[in-house]
PANU-661434 format. One record per atom (N, C-alpha, C, CB): residue number from 1; residue in three letters; chain; atom name; x, y, z. Coordinates in Angstrom, 1 decimal, always signed. Glycine has a CB too. Layout:
SITE   num   residu   chaine   atome       xx       yy       zz
SITE   NUM      ala        A      CA        X        Y        Z
...
***
This chain:
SITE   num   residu   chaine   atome       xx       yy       zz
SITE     1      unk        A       N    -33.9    -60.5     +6.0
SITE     1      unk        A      CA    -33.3    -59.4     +5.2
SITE     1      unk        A       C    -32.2    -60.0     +4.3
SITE     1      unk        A      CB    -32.7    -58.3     +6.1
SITE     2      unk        A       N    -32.0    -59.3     +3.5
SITE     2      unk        A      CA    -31.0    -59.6     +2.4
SITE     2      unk        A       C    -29.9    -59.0     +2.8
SITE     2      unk        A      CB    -31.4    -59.2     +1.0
SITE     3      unk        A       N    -28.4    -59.3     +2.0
SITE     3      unk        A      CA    -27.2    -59.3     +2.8
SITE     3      unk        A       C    -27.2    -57.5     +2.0
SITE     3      unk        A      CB    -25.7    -60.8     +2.6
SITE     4      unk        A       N    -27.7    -57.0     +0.9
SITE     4      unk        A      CA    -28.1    -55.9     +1.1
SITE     4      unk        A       C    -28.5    -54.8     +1.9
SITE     4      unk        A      CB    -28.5    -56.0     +0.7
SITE     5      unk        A       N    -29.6    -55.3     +2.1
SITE     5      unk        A      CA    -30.4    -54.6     +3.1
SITE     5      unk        A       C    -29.9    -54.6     +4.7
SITE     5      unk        A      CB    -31.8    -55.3     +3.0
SITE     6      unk        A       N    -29.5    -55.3     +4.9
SITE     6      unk        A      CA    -28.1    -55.9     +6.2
SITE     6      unk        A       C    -27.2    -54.9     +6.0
SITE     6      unk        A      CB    -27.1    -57.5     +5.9
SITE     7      unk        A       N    -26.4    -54.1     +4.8
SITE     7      unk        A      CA    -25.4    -53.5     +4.6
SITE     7      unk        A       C    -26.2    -52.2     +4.8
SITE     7      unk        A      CB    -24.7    -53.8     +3.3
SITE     8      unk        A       N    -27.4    -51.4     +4.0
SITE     8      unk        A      CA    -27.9    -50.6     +3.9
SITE     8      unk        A       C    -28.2    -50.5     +5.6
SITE     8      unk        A      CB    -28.9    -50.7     +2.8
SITE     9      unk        A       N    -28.8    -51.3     +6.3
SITE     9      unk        A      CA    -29.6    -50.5     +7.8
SITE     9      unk        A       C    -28.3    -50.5     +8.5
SITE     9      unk        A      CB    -31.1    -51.5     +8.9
SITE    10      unk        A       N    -26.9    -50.8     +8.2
SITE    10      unk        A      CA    -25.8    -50.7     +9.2
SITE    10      unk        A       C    -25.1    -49.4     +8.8
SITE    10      unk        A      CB    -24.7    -52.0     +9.1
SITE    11      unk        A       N    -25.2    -49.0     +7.1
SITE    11      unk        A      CA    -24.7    -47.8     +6.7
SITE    11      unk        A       C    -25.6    -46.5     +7.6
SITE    11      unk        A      CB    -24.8    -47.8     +5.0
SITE    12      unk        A       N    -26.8    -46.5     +7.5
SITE    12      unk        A      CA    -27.4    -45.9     +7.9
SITE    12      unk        A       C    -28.1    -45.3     +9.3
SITE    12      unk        A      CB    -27.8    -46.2     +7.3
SITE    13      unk        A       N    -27.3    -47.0    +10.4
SITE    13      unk        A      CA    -27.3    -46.8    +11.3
SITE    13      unk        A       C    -29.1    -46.7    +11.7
SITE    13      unk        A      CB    -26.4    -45.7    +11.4
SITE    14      unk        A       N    -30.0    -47.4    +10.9
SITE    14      unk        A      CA    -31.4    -48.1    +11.0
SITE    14      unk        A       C    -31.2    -48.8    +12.3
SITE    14      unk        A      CB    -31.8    -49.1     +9.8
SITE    15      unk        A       N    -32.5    -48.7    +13.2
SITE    15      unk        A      CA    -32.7    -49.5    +14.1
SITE    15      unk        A       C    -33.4    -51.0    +13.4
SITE    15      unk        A      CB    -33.6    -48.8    +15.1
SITE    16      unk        A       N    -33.5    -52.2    +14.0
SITE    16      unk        A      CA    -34.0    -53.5    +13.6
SITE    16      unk        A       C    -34.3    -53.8    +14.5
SITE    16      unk        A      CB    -33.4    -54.4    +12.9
SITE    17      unk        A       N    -35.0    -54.8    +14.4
SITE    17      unk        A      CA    -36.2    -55.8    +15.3
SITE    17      unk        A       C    -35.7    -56.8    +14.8
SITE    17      unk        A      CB    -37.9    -55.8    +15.1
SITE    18      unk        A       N    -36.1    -58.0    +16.1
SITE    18      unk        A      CA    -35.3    -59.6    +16.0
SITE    18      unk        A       C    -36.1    -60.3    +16.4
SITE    18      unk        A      CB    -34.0    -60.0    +16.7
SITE    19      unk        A       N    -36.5    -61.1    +15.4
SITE    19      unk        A      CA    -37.2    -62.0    +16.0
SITE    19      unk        A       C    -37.3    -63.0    +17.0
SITE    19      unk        A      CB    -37.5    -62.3    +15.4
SITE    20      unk        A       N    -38.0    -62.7    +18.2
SITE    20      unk        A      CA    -37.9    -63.5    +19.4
SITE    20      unk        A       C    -37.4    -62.6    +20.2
SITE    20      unk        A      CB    -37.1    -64.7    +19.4
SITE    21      unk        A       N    -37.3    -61.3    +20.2
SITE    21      unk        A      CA    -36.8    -60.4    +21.1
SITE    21      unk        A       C    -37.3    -59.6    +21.0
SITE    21      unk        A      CB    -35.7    -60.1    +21.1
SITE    22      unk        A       N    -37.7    -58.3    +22.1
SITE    22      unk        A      CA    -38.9    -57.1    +22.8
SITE    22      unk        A       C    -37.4    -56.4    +22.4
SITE    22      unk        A      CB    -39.9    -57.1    +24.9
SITE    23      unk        A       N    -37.9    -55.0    +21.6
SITE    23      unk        A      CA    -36.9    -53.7    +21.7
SITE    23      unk        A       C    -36.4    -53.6    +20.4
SITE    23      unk        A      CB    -35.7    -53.7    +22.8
SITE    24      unk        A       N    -35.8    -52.6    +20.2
SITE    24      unk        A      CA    -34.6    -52.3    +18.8
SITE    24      unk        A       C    -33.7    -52.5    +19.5
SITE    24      unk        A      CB    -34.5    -50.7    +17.8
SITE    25      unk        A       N    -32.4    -52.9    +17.6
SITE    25      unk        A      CA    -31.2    -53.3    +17.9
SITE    25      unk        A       C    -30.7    -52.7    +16.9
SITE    25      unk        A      CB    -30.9    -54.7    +18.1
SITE    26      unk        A       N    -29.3    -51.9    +17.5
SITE    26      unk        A      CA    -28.7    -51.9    +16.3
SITE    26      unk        A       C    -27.7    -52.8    +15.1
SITE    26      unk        A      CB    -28.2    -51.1    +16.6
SITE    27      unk        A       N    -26.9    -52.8    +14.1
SITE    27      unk        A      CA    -26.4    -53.1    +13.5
SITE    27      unk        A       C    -24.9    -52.5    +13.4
SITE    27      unk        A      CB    -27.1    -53.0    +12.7
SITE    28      unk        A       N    -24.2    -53.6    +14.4
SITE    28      unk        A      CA    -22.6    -53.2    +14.7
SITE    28      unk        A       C    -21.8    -53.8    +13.9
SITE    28      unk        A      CB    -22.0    -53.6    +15.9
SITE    29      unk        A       N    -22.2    -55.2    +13.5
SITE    29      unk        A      CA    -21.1    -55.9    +12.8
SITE    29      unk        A       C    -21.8    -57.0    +11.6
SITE    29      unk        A      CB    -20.1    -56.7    +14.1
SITE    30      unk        A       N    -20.9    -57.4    +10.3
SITE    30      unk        A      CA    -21.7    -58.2     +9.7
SITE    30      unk        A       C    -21.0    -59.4     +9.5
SITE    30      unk        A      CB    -22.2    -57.6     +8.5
SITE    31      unk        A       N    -21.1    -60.7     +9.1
SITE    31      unk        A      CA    -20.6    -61.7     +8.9
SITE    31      unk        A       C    -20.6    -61.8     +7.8
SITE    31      unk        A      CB    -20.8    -62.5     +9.4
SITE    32      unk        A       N    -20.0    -61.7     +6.2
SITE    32      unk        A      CA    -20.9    -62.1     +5.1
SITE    32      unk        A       C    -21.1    -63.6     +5.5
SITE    32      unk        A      CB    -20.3    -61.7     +3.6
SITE    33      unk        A       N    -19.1    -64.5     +5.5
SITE    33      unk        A      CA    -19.6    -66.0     +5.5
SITE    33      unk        A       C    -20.7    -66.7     +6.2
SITE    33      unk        A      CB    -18.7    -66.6     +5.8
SITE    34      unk        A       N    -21.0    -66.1     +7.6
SITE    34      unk        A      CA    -22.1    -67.1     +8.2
SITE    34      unk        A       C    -23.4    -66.4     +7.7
SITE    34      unk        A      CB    -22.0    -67.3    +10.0
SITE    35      unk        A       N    -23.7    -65.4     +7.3
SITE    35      unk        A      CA    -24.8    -64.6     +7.0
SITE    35      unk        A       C    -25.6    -64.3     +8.1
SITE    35      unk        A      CB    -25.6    -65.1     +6.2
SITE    36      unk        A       N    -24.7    -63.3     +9.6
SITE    36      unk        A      CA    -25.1    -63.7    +10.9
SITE    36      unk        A       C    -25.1    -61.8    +10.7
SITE    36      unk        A      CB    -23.9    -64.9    +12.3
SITE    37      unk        A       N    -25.5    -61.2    +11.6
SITE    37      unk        A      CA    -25.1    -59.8    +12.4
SITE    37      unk        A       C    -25.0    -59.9    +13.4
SITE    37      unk        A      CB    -25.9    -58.7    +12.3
SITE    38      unk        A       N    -23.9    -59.1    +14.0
SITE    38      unk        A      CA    -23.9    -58.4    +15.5
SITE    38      unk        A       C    -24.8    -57.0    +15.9
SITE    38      unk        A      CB    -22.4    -58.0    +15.7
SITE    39      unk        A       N    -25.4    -57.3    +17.3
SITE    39      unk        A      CA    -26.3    -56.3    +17.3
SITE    39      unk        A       C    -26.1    -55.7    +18.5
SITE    39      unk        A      CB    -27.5    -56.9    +17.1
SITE    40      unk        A       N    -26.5    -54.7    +18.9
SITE    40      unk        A      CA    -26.5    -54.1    +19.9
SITE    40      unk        A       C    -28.2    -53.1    +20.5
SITE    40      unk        A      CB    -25.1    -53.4    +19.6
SITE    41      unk        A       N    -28.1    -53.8    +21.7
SITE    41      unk        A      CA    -29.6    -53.1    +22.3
SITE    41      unk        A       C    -30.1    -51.5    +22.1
SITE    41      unk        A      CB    -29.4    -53.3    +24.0
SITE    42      unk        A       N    -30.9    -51.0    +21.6
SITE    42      unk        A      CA    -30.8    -49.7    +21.8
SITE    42      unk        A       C    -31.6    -49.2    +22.8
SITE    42      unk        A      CB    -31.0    -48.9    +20.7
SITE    43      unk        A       N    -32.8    -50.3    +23.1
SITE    43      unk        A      CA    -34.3    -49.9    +24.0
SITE    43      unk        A       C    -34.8    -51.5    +24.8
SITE    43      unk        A      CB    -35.8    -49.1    +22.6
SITE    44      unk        A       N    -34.9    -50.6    +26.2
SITE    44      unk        A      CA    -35.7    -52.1    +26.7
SITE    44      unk        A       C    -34.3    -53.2    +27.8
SITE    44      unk        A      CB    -36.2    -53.3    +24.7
SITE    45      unk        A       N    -33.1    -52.1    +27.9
SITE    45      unk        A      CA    -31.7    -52.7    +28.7
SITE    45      unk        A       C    -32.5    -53.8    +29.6
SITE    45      unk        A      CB    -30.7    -51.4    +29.7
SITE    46      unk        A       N    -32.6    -55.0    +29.2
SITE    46      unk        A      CA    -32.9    -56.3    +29.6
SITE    46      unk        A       C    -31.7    -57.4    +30.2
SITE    46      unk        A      CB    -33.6    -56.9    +28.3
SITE    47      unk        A       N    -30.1    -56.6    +30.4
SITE    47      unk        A      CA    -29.1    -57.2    +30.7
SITE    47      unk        A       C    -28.7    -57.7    +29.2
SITE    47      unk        A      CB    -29.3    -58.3    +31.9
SITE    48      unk        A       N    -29.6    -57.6    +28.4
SITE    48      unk        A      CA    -28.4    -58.5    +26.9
SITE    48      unk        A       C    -27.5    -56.9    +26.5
SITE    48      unk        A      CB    -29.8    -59.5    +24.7
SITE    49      unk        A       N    -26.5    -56.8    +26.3
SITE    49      unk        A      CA    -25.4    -55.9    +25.9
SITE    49      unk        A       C    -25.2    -56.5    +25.0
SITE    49      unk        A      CB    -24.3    -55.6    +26.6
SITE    50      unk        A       N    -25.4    -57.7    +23.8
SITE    50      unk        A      CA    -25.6    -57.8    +22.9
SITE    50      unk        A       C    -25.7    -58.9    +22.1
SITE    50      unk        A      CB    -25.1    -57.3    +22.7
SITE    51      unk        A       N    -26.1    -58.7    +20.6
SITE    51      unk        A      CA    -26.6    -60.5    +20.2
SITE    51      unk        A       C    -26.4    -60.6    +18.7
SITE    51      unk        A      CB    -28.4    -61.1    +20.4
SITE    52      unk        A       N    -26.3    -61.8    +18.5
SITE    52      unk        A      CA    -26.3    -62.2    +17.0
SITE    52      unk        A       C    -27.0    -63.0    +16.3
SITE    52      unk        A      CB    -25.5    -62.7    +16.7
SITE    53      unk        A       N    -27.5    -62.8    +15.4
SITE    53      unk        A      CA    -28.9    -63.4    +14.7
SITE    53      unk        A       C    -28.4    -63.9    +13.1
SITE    53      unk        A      CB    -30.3    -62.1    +14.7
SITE    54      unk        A       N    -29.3    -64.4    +12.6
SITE    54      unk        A      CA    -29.1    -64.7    +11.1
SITE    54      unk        A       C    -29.9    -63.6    +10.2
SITE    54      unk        A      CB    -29.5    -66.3    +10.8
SITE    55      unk        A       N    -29.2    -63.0     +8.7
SITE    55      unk        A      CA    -30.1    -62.2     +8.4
SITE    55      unk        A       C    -31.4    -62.3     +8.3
SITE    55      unk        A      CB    -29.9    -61.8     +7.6
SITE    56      unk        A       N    -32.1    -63.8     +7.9
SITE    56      unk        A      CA    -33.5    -63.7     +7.9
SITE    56      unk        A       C    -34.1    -63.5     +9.0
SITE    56      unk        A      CB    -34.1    -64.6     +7.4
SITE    57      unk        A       N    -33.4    -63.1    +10.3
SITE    57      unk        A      CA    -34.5    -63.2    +11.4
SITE    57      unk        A       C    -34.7    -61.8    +11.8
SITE    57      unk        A      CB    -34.2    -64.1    +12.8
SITE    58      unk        A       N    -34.0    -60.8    +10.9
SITE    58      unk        A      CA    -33.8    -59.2    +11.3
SITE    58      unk        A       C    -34.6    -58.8    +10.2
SITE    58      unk        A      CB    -32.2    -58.6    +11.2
SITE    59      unk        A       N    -35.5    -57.2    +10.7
SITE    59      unk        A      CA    -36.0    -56.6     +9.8
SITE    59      unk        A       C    -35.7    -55.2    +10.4
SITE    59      unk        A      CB    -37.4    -57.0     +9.5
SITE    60      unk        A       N    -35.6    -54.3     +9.3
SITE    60      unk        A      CA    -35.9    -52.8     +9.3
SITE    60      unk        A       C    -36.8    -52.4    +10.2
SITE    60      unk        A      CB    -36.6    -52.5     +8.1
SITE    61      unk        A       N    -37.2    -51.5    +11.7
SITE    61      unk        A      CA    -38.0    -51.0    +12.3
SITE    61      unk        A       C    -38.2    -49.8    +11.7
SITE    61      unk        A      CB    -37.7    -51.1    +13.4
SITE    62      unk        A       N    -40.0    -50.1    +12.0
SITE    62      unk        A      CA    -40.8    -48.6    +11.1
SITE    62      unk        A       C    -40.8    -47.5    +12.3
SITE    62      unk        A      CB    -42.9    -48.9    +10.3
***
């Protein structure tokens, strides 16, 4: 994703998908300098309470 689109699914409170991970996540926090997000589980409580990825590995869930 683009650091747009990163901004837009956090405004909007969009669920995302990560790649390498089962479930949606939300969009809690953004990094611009590292180009990372914080995320939080919404589906699938697998013990992770939460994670951080780089924007290209996040997309929009349909």
């Amino acid at each position: 994703m683009t650091k747009e689109q990163v901004m837009k699914a956090m405004h909007e409170q969009k669920a995302v998908m990560v790649e390498g991970y089962d479930g949606l996540f939300l969009v809690v926090e953004v990094n611009l300098m590292l180009k990372t997000v914080g995320l939080v589980r919404l589906t699938g409580g697998n013990g992770i309470p939460d994670v951080t990825e780089k924007f290209e590995d996040i997309e929009v869930a349909d």
